[in-house]
GUKOL-76966 format. One record per residue: x, y negated, z of N, C-alpha, C in turn; residue in one letter. Coordinates in steps of 0.001 Angstrom, whole numbers, plus 500000, padded with zeros to 6 digits. Each point is the difference from the previous one (the first is absolute). Layout:
N
+--------+--------+--------+--------+--------+--------+--------+--------+--------+--------+
|     nu |     nv |     nw |    cau |    cav |    caw |     cu |     cv |     cw | residu |
+--------+--------+--------+--------+--------+--------+--------+--------+--------+--------+
|      X |      Y |      Z |      X |      Y |      Z |      X |      Y |      Z |      a |
...
+--------+--------+--------+--------+--------+--------+--------+--------+--------+--------+
//
This chain:
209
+--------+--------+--------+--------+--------+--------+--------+--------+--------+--------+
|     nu |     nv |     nw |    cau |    cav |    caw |     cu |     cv |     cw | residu |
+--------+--------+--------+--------+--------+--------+--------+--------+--------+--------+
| 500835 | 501208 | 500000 | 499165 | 498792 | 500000 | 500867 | 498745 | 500000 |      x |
| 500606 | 499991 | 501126 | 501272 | 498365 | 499538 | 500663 | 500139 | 498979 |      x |
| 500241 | 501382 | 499022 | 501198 | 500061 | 499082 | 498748 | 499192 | 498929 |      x |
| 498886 | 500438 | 500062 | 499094 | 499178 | 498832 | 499797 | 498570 | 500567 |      x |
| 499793 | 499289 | 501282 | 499867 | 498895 | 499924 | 501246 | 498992 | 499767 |      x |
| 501256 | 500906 | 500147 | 501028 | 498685 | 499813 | 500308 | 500339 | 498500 |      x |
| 499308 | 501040 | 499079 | 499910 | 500100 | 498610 | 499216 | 498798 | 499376 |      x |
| 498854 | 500018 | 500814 | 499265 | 499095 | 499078 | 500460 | 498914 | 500803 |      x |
| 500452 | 499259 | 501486 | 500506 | 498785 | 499627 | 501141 | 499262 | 499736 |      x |
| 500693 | 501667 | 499847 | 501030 | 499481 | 498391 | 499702 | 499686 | 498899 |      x |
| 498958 | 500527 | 499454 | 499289 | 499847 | 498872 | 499470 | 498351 | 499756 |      x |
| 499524 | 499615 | 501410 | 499203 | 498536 | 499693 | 501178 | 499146 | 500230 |      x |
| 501232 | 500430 | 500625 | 500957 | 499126 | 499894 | 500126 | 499750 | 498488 |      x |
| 500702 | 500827 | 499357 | 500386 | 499760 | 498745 | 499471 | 499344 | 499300 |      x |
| 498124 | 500358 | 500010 | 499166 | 499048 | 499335 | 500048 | 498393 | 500511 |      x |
| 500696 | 499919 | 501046 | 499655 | 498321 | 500301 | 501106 | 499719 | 499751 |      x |
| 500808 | 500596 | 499799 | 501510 | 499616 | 499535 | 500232 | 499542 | 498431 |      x |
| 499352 | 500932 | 499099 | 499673 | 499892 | 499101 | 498848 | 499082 | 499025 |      x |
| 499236 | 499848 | 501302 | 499118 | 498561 | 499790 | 500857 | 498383 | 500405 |      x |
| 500598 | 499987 | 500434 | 500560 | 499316 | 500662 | 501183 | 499902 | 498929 |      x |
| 500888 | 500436 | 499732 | 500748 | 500141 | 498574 | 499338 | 499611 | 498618 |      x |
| 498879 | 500344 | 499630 | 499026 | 499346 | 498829 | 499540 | 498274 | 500693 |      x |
| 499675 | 499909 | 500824 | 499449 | 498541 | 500550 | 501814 | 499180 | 499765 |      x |
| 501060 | 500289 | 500593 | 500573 | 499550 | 500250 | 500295 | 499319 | 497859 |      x |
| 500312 | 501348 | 499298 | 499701 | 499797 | 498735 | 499328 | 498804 | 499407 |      x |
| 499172 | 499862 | 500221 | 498698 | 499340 | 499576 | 499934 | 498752 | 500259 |      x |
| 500922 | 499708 | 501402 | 500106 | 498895 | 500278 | 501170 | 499308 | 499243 |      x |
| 501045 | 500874 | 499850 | 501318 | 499469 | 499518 | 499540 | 499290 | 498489 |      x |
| 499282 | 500804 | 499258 | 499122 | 499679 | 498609 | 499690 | 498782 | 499892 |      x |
| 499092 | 499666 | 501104 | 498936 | 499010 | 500085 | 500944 | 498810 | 500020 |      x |
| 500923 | 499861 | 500885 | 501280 | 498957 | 500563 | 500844 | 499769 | 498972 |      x |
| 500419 | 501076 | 499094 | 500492 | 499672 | 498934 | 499562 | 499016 | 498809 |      x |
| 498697 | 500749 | 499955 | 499073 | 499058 | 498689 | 499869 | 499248 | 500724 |      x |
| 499741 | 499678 | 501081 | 499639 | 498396 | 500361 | 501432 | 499418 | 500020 |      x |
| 500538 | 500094 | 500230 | 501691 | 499563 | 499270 | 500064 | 499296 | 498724 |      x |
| 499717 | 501081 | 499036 | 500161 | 500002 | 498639 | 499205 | 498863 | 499728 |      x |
| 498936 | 500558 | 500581 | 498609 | 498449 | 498740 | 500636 | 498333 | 500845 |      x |
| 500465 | 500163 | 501331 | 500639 | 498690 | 500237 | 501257 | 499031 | 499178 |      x |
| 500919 | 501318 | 500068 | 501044 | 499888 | 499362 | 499115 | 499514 | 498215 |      x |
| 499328 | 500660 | 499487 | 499681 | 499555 | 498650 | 499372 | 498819 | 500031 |      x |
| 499035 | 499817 | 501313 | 498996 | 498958 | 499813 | 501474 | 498513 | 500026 |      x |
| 501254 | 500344 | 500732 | 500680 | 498391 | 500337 | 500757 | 499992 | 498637 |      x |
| 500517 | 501529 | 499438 | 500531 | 499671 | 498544 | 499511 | 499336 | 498985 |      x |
| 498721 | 500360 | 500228 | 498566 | 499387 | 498910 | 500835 | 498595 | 499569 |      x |
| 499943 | 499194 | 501722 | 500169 | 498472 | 500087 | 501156 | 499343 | 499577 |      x |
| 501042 | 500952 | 499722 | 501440 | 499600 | 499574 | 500102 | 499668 | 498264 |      x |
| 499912 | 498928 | 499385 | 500150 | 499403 | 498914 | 500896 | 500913 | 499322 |      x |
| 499737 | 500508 | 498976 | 500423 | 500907 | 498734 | 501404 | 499225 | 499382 |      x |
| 500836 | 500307 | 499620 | 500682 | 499425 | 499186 | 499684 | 500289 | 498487 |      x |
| 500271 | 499028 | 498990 | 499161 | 499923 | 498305 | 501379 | 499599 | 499581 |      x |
| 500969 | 500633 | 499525 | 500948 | 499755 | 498835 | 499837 | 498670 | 498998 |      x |
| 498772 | 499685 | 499867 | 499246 | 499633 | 498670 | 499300 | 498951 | 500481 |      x |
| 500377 | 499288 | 501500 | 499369 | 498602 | 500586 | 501350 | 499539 | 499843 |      x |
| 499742 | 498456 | 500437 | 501264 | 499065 | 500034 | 499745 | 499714 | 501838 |      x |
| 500866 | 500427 | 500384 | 499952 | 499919 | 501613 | 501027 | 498769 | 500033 |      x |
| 500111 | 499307 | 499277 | 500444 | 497992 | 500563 | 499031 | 499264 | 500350 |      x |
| 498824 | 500382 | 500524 | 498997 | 499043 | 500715 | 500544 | 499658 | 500771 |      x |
| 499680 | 498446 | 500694 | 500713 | 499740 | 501083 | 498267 | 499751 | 500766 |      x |
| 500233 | 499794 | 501569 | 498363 | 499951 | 500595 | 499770 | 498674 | 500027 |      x |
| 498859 | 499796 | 500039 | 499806 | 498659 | 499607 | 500461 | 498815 | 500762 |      x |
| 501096 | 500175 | 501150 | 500230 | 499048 | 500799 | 501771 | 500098 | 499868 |      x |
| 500571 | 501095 | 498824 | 500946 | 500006 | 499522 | 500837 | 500815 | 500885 |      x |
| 499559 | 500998 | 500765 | 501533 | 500249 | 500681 | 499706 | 501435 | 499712 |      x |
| 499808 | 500680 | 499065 | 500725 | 500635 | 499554 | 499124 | 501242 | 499051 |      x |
| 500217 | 500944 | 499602 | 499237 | 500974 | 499696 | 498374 | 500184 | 500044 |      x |
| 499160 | 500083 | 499011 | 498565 | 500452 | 500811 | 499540 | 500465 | 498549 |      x |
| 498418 | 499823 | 500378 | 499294 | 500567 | 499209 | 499160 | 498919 | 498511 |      x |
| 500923 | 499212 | 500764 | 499102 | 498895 | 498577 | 500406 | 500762 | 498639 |      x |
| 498682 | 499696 | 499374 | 500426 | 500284 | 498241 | 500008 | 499029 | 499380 |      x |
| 500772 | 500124 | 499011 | 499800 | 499092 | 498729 | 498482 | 500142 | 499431 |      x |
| 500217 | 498342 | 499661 | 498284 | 500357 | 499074 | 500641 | 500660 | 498618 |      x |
| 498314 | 500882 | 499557 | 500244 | 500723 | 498887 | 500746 | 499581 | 498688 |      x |
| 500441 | 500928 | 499426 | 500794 | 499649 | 498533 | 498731 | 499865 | 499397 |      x |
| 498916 | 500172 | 499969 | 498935 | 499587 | 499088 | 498940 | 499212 | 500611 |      x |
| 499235 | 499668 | 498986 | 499205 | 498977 | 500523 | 498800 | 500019 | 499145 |      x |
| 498404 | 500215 | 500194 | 499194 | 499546 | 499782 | 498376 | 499475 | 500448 |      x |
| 500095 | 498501 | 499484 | 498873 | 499183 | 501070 | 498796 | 499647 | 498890 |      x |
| 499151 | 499287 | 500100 | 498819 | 499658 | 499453 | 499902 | 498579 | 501103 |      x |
| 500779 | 499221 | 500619 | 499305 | 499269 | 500971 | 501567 | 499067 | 499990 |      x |
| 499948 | 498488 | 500664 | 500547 | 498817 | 499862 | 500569 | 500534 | 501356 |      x |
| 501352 | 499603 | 499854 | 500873 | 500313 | 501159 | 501539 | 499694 | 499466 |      x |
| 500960 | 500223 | 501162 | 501520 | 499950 | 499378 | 500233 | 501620 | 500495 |      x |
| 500883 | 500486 | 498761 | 499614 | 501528 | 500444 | 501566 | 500609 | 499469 |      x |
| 500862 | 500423 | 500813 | 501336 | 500641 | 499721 | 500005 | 501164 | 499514 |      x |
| 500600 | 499878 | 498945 | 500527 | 501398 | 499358 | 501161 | 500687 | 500414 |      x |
| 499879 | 501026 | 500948 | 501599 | 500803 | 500446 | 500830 | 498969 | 500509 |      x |
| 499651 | 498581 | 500675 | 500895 | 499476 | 501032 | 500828 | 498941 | 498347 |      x |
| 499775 | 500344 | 499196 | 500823 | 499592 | 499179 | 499294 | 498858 | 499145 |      x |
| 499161 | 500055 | 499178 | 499411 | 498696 | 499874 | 498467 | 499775 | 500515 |      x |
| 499475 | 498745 | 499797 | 498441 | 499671 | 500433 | 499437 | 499394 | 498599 |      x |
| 498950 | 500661 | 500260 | 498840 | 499368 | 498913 | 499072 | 498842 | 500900 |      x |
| 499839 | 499070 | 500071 | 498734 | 499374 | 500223 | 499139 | 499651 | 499114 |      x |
| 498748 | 500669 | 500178 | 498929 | 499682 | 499405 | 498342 | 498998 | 500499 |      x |
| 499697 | 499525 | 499181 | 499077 | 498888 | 500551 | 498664 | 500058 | 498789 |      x |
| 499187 | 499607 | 500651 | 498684 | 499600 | 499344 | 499642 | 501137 | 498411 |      x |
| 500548 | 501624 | 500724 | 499709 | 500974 | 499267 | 498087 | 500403 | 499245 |      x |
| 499877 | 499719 | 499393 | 498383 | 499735 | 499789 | 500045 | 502197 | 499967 |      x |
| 498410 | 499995 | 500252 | 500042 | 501589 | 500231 | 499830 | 500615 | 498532 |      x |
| 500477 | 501364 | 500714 | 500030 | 500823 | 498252 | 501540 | 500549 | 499936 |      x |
| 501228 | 499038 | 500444 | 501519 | 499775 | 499704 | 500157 | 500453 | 501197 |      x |
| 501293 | 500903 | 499677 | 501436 | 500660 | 500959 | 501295 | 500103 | 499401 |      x |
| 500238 | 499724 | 501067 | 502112 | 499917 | 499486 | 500299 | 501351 | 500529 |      x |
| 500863 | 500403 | 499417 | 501005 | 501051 | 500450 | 501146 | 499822 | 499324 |      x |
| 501114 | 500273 | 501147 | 501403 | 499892 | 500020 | 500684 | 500759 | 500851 |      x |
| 501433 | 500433 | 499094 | 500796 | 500800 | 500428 | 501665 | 499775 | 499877 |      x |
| 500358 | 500855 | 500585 | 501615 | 499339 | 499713 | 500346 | 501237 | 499320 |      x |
| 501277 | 499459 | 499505 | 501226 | 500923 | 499003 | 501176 | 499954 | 500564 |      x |
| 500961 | 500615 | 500103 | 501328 | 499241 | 500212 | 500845 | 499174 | 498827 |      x |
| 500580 | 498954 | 500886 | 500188 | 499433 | 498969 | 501562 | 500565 | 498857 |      x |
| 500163 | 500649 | 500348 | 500647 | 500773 | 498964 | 499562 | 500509 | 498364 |      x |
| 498788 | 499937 | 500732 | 499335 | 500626 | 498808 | 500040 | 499225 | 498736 |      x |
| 500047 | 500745 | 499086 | 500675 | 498760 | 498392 | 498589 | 499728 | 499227 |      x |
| 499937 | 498542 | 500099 | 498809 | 499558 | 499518 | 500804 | 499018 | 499041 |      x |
| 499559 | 499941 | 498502 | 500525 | 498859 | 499129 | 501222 | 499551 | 500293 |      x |
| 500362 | 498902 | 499521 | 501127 | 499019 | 500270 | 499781 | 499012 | 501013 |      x |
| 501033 | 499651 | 500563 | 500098 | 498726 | 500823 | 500732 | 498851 | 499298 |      x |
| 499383 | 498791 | 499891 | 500625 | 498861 | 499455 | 501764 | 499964 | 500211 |      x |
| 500457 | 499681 | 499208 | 501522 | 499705 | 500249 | 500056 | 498929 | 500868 |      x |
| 500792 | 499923 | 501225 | 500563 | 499342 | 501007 | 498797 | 499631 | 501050 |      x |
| 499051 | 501026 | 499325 | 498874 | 499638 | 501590 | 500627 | 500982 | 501296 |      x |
| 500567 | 500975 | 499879 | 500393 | 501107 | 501452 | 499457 | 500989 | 499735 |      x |
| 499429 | 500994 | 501129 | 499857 | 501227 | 499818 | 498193 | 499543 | 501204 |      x |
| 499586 | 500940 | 499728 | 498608 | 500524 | 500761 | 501254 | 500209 | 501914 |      x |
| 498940 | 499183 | 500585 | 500719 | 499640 | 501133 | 498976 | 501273 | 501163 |      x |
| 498874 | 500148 | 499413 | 498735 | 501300 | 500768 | 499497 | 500957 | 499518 |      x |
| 499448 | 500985 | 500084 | 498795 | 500461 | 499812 | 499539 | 499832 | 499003 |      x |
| 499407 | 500170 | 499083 | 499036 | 499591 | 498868 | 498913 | 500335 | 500342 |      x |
| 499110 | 498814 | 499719 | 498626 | 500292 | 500308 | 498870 | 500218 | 499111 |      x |
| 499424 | 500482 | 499384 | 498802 | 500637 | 499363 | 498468 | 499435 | 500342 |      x |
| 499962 | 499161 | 499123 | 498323 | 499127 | 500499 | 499229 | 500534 | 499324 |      x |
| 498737 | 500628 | 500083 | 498940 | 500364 | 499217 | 499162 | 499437 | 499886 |      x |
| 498794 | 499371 | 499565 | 498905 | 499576 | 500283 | 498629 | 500714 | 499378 |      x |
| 498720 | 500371 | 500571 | 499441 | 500717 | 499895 | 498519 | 499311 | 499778 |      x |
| 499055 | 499829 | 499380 | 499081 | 499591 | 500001 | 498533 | 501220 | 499893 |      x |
| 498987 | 500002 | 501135 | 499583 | 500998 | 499936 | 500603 | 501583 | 499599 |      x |
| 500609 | 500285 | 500689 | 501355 | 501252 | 499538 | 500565 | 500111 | 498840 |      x |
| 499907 | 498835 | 499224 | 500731 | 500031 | 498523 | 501205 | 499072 | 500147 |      x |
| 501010 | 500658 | 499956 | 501375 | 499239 | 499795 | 499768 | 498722 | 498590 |      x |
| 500520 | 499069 | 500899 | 499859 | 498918 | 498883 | 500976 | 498964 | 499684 |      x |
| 500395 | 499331 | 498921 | 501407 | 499538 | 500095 | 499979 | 499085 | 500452 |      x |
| 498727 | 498601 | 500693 | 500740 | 499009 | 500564 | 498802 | 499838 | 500558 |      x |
| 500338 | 499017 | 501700 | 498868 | 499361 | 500220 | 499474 | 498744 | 500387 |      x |
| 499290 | 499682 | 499222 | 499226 | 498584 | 499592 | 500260 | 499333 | 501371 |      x |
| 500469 | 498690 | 500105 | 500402 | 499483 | 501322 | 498515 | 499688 | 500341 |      x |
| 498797 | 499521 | 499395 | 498831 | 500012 | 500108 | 499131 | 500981 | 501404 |      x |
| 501120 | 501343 | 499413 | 499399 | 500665 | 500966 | 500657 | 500289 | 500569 |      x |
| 501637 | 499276 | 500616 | 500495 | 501000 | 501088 | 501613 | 498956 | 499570 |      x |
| 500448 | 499909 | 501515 | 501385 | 500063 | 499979 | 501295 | 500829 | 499963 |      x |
| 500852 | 500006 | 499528 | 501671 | 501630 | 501017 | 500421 | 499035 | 499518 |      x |
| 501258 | 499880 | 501427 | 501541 | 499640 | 499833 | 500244 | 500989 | 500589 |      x |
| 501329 | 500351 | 499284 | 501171 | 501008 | 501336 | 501043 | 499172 | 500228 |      x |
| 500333 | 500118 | 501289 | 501309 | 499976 | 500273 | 501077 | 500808 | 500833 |      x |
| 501176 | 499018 | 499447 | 501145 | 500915 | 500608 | 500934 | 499613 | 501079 |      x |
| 500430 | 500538 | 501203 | 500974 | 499082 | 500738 | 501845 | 500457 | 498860 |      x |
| 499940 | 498577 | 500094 | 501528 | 500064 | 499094 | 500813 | 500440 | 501559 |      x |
| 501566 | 500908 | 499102 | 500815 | 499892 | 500873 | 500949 | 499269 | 500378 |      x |
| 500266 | 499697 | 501183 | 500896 | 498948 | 500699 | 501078 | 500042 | 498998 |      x |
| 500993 | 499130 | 499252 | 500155 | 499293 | 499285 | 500576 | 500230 | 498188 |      x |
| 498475 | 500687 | 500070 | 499733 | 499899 | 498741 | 498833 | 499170 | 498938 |      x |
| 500396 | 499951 | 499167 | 498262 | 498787 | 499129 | 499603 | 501067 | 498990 |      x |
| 498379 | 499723 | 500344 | 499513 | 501109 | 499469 | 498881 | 499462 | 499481 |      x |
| 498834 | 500286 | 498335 | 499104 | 500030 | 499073 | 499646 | 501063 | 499937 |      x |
| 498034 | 499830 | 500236 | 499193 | 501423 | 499565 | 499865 | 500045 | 498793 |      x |
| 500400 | 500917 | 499250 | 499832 | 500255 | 498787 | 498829 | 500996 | 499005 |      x |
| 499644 | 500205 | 499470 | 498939 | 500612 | 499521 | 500106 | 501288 | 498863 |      x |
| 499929 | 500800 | 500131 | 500300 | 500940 | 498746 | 498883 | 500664 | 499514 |      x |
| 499433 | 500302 | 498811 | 497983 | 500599 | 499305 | 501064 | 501153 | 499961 |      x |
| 499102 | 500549 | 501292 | 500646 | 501749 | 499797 | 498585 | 500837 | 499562 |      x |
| 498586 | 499090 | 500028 | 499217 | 500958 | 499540 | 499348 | 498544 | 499046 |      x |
| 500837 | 499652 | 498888 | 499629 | 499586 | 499202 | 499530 | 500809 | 498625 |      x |
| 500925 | 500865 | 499608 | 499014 | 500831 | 499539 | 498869 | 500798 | 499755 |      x |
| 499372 | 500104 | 501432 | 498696 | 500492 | 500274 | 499487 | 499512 | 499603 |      x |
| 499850 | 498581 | 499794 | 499014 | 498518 | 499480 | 500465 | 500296 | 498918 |      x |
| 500759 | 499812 | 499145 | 500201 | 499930 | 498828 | 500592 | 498708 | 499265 |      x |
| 500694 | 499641 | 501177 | 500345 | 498834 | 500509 | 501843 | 499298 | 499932 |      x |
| 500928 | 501268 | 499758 | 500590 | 499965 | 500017 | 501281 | 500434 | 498920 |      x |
| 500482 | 499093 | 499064 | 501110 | 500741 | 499063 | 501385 | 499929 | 500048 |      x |
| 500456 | 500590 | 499407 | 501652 | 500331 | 500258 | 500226 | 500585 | 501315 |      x |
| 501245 | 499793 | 500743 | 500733 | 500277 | 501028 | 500107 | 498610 | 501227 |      x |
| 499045 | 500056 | 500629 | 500172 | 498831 | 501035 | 500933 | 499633 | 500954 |      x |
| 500409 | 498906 | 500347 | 500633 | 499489 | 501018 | 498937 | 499304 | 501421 |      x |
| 501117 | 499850 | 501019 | 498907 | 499582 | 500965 | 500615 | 498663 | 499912 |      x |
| 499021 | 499387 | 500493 | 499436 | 498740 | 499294 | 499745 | 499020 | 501411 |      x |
| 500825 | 498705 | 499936 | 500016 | 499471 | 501745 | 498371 | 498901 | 499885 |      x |
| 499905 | 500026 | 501327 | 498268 | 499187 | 500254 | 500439 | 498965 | 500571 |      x |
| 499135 | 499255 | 499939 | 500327 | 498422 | 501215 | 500033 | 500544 | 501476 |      x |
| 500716 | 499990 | 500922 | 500730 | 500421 | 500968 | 500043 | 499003 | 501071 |      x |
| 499029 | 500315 | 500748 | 500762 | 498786 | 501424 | 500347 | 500570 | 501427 |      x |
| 501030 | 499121 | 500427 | 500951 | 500307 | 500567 | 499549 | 498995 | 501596 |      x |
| 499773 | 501209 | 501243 | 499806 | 499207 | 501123 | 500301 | 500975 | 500941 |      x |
| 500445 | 499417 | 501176 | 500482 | 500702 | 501104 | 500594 | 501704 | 499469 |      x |
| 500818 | 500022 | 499374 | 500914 | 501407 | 499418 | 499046 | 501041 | 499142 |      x |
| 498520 | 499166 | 499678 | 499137 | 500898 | 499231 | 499721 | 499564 | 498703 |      x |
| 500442 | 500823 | 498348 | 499449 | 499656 | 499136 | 498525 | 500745 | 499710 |      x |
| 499096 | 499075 | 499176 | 498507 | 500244 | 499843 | 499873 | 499435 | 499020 |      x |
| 499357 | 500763 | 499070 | 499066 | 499822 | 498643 | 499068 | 500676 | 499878 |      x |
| 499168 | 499505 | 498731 | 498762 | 500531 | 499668 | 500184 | 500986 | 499691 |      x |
| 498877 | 501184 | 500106 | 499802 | 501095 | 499498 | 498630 | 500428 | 499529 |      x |
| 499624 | 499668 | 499120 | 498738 | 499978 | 499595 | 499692 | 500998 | 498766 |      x |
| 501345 | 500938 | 499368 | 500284 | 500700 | 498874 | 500569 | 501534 | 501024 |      x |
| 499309 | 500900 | 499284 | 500251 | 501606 | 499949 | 501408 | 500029 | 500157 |      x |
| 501457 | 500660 | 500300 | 500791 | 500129 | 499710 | 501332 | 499891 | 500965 |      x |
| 500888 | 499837 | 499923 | 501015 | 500547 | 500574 | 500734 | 498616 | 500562 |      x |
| 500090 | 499511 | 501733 | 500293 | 498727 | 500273 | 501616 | 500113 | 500961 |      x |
| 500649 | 499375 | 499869 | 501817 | 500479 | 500252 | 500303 | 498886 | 500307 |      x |
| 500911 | 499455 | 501376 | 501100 | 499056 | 500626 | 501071 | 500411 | 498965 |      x |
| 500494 | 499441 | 499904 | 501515 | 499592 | 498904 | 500511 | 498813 | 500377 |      x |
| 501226 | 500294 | 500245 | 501064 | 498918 | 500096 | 501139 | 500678 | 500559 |      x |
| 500807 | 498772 | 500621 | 501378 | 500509 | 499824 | 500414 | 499066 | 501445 |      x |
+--------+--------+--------+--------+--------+--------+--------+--------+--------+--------+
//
């Protein structure tokens, strides 16, 4: 009779031993994943690095690194405003009657567009790409009647610089023969910014030297 009762409470030992071994399990599990989803939830919050951003923002009070972006390399509005293209030039537009949108983009200015006048310099920015759109139809100019654009450019510290003009979609119109040059606009010059009209489709460039 005792050889069977300390059988069986050997028996229930083991079982609580063995329960007690699975709980202990179960818990280690639980402590872990709650680990894990913490650990993921604070990685979540850690800013990615992008090869393919320009991380020279400075924060807006200048001391050092942040998250500011550049405004976009493109641009398109339907509405009167001064509106930057990629940090690099501004369109202001005024008394846009409805129906009309601009869109603009940049190029680098590397890019080989026509000739440049002899002894004007070289493209000092960006090239900029003005479109104008009337009811979604690209159109080659627009009637000052219904709408103002100037762009401008900040010249660089001590250089002199003319916006110049090149019909890169003069042919679309039917508008355009031979091999073009870009072609300088009336240009004014205030506090380190040149500005001219832009009231024509086409391709608008700082030049100088």
């Amino acid at each position: 009779m005792n050889e069977m009762i300390n059988e069986r409470k050997g028996s229930n030992m083991r079982k609580y031993t063995r329960i007690l071994i699975v709980m202990a399990l179960v818990l280690g599990i639980l402590l872990l994943a709650r680990n894990n989803a913490a650990w993921a939830g604070f990685a979540g919050d850690i800013p990615q690095s992008d090869p393919t951003q320009d991380h020279s923002a400075v924060l807006p009070d200048g001391t050092g690194p942040g998250s500011v972006k550049p405004p976009p390399a493109e641009l398109s509005t339907c509405e009167d405003g001064v509106h930057s293209v990629g940090g690099t030039s501004t369109l202001k537009v005024t008394d846009l009657a409805p129906g009309y949108c601009i869109s603009a983009f940049l190029r680098n200015h590397a890019f080989a567009l026509g000739r440049i006048p002899d002894g004007a310099g070289k493209v000092l920015a960006n090239i900029t790409f003005v479109r104008i759109f009337q009811h979604g139809k690209l159109i080659r100019e627009l009637p000052e009647a219904d709408g103002q654009i100037q762009i401008c450019y900040a010249v660089p510290p001590g250089k002199q610089g003319q916006i110049y003009f090149f019909d890169f979609y003069g042919p679309r119109f039917h508008e355009r023969t031979g091999q073009p040059a870009w072609e300088p606009l009336d240009t004014t010059l205030n506090d380190g910014m040149a500005c001219a009209t832009a009231q024509t489709t086409g391709s608008y460039a700082l030049i100088g030297k």
